[in-house]
C-alpha positions in Angstrom: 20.7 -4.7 -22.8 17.8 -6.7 -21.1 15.6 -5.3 -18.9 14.2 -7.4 -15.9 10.4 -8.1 -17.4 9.0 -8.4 -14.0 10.8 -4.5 -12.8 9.1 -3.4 -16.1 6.2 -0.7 -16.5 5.0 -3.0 -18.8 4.8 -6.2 -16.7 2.8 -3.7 -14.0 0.1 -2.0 -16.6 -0.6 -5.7 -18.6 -1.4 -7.1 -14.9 -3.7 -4.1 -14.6 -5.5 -4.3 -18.7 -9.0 -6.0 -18.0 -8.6 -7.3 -21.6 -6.1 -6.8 -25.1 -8.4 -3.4 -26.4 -7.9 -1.9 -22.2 -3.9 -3.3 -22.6 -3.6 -1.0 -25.9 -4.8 1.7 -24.3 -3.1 1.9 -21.2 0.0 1.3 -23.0 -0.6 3.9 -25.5 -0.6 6.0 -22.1 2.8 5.2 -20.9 5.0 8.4 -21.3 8.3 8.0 -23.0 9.6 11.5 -23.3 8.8 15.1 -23.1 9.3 17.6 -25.6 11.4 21.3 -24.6 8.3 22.9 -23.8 8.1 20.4 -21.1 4.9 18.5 -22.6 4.5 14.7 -22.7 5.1 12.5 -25.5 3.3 9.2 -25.2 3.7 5.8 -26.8 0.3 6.4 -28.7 1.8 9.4 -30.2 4.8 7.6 -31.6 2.1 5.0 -33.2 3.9 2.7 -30.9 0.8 1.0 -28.9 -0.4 -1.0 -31.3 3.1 -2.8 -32.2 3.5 -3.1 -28.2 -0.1 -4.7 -27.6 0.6 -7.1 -30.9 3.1 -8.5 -28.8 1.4 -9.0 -25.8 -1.7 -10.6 -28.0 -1.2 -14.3 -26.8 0.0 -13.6 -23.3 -2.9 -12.1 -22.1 -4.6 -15.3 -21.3 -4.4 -16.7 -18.5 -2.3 -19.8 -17.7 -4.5 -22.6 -16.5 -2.6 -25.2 -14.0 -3.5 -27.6 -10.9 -2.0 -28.6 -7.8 -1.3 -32.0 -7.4 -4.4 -32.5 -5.9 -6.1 -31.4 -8.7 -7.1 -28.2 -7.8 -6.9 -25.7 -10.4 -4.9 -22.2 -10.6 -4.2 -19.4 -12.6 -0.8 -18.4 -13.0 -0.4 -14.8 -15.2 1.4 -12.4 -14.5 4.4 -11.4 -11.8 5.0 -7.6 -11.2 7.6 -7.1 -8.1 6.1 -6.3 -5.2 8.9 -3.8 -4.2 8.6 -1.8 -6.8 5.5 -2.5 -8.5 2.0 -3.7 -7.3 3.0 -7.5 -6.6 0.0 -9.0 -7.5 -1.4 -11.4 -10.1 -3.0 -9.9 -13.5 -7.0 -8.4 -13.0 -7.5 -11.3 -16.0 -6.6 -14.0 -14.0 -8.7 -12.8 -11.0 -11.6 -11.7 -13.0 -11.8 -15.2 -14.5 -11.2 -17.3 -11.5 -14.7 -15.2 -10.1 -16.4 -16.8 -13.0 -15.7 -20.1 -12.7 -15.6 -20.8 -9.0 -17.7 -20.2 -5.4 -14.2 -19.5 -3.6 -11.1 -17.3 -5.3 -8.3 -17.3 -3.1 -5.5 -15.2 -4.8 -1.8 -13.8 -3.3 -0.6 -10.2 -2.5 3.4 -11.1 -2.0 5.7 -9.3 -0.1 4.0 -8.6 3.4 0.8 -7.7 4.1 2.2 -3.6 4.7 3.2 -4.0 1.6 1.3 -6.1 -0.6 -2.5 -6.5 0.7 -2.0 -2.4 0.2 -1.5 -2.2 -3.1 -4.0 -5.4 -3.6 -6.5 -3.2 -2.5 -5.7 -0.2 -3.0 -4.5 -0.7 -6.6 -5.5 -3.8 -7.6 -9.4 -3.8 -6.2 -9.9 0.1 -6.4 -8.9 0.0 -10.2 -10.9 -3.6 -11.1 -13.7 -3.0 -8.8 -12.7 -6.1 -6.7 -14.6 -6.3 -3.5 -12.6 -9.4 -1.4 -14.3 -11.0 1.2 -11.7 -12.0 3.7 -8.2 -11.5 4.6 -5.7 -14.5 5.1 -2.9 -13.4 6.7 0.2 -15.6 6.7 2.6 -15.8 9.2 5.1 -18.8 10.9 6.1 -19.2 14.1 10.1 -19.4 13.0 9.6 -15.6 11.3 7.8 -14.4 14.6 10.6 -15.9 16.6 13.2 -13.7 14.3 11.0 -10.6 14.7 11.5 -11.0 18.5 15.6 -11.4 17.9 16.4 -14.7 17.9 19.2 -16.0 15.2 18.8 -18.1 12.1 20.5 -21.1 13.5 18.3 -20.8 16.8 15.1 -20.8 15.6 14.4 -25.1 15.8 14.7 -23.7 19.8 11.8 -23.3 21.7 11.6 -19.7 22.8 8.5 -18.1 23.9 10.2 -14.7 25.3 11.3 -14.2 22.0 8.1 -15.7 20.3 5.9 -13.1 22.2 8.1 -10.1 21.6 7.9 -10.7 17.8 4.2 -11.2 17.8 3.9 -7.3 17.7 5.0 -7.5 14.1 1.9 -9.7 13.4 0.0 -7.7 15.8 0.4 -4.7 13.4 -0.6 -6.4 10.3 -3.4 -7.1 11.6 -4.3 -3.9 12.5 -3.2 -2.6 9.3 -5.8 -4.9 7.4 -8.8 -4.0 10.0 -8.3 -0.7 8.9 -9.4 -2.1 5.2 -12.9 -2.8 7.1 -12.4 -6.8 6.4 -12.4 -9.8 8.7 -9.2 -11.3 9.1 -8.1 -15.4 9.8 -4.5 -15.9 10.4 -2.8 -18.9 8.8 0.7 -20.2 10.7 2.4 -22.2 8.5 3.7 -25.0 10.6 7.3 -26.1 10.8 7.8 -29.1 12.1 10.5 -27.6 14.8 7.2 -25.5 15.7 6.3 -27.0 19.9 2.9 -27.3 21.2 3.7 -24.5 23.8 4.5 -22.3 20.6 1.6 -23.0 18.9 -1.0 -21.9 22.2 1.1 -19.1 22.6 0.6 -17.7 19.2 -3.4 -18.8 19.4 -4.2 -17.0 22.6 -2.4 -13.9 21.5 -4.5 -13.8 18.3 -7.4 -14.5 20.0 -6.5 -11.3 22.1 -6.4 -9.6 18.9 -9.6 -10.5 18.1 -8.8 -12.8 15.4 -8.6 -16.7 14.9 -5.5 -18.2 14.0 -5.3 -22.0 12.9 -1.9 -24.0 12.0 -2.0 -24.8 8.2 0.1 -28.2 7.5 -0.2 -28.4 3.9 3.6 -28.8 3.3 3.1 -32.2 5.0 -0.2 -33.7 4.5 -1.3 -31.2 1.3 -4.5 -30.3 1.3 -6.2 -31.9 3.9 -3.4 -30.0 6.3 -5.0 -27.0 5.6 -8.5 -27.5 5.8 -9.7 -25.7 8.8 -7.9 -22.6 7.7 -10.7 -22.6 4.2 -13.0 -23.3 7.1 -12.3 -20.9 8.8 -12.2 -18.7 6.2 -15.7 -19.7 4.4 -16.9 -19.4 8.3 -15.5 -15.7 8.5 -17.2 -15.0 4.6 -20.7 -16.2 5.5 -20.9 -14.2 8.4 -20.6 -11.3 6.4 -20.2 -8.3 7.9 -16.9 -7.4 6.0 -16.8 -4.3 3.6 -13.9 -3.0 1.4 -13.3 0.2 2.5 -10.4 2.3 0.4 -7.2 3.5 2.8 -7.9 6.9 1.1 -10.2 8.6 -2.1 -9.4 9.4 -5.6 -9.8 12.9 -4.7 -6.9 13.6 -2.2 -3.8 15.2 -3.6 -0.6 13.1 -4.2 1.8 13.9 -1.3 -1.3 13.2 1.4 -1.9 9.6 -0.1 2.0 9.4 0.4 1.6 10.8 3.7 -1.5 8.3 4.6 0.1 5.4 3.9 3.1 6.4 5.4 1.5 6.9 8.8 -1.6 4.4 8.6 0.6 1.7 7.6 4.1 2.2 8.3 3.4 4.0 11.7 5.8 6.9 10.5 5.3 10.1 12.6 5.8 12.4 9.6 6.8 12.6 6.1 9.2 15.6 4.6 10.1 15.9 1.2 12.1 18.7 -0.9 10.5 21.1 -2.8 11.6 20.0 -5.9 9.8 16.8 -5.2 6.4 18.5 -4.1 7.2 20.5 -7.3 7.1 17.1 -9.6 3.4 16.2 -7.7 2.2 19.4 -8.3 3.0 19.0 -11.7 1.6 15.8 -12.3 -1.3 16.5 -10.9 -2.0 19.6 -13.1 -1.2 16.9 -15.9 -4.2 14.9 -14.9 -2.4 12.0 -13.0 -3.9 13.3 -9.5 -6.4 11.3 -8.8 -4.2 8.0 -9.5 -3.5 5.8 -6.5 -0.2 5.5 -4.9 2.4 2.7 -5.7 5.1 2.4 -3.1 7.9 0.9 -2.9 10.4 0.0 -0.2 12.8 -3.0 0.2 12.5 -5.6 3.0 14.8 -4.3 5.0 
């Protein structure tokens, strides 16, 4: 059968490979059995990296595009966010750094989610230090989050509006925790009212943040200008430094129980024995010190 290429270990680890030599390696790493003295067998012991990075030699550049206003863009890479790290490969990233002042790149699936694993995969293994955080958000979503129906949301509803602003209330106190300023970016709708609109402002400015209406699906570029302005504004203040949700050094289950608490608010983890058992034992295989991927669906 045919595996999903974006589900794949694969599609995760060539994301992470800074080049093809760092992609051979890593895949030589992946595990694909263990023998009955319960060791691992790994796809460098097979002889099997080499064939694997061979065909992975041309895709490991980049894909150059532009917007239509010109604007280029990398495109390279797509591991699922609910499963994998959901970001685009260190390659791309690493390149874009190079060649312009300003790298904006995506974390998808929710900023609980995917700014986590941006930086606390993504950056702690490449040695990316971002800037700034853009947090995305629209006033229809909000209005959802505070119980109001799909075929209501073109209604003006500012009970509903403010209740659902404690969802983006806690992403932004999520990414504060990452010690980096924060802009928030509403996507505008045109069903969105001007009562809306000041709503959502003066709640963020409560927060301690600035959020500005981005109205690039209309007017392109130009419709989102003061949200770059804002977020050059928020770089060149400085002030902002990357700081990990949790070290190397801590064992397996506590990184599993730190994001589970500093980012998903839960009050306590539990897990079997037999699963305590499996991160014991990978940790006595050297794999202790790796950071966490988890996964969840959006439900």
């Amino acid at each position: 059968g045919f595996d999903i290429t974006v589900a794949s270990e694969v599609m995760a680890i060539f994301c992470l490979a800074k080049d093809l030599d760092d992609l051979k390696t890593r895949l030589g790493k992946i595990i694909v059995a263990y023998t009955r003295d319960r060791k691992p067998v790994l796809a460098k012991d097979l002889k099997a990296h080499g064939a694997m990075a061979a065909l992975l030699k041309e895709a490991i550049a980049p894909n150059l595009v532009q917007t239509l206003e010109g604007t280029p863009a990398f495109i390279h890479g797509g591991p699922f966010a609910n499963i994998a790290h959901g970001c685009n490969s260190v390659v791309a990233t690493t390149t874009a750094l190079k060649l312009a002042d300003y790298v904006v790149t995506e974390a998808g699936f929710g900023a609980d989610l995917g700014a986590e694993k941006f930086l606390d995969i993504k950056c702690r293994k490449a040695g990316l230090t971002p800037d700034c955080v853009v947090l995305v958000a629209t006033i229809r979503a909000l209005k959802m989050h505070g119980g109001v129906k799909k075929d209501d949301l073109k209604k003006e509803d500012l009970k509903a509006l403010e209740a659902g602003m404690a969802n983006l209330q806690r992403h932004v106190e999520n990414m504060k925790k990452f010690g980096l300023p924060v802009v928030i970016s509403i996507n505008r709708f045109s069903a969105d009212t001007d009562a809306e609109i000041k709503l959502v402002e003066d709640k963020c400015k409560a927060l301690g943040v600035q959020a500005l209406m981005a109205d690039h699906w209309a007017m392109g570029g130009e419709g989102a200008a003061d949200v770059a302005r804002a977020v050059v504004k928020a770089i060149d203040a400085g002030g902002g430094k990357l700081k990990l949700l949790y070290p190397d050094e801590m064992p397996l289950f506590e990184k599993i129980e730190t994001i589970a608490k500093e980012i998903y608010r839960a009050k306590n983890v539990t897990a079997d024995k037999s699963v305590k058992d499996q991160l014991k034992t990978w940790e006595e295989m050297g794999y202790g010190k790796l950071p966490i991927c988890m996964a969840k669906t959006q439900y």
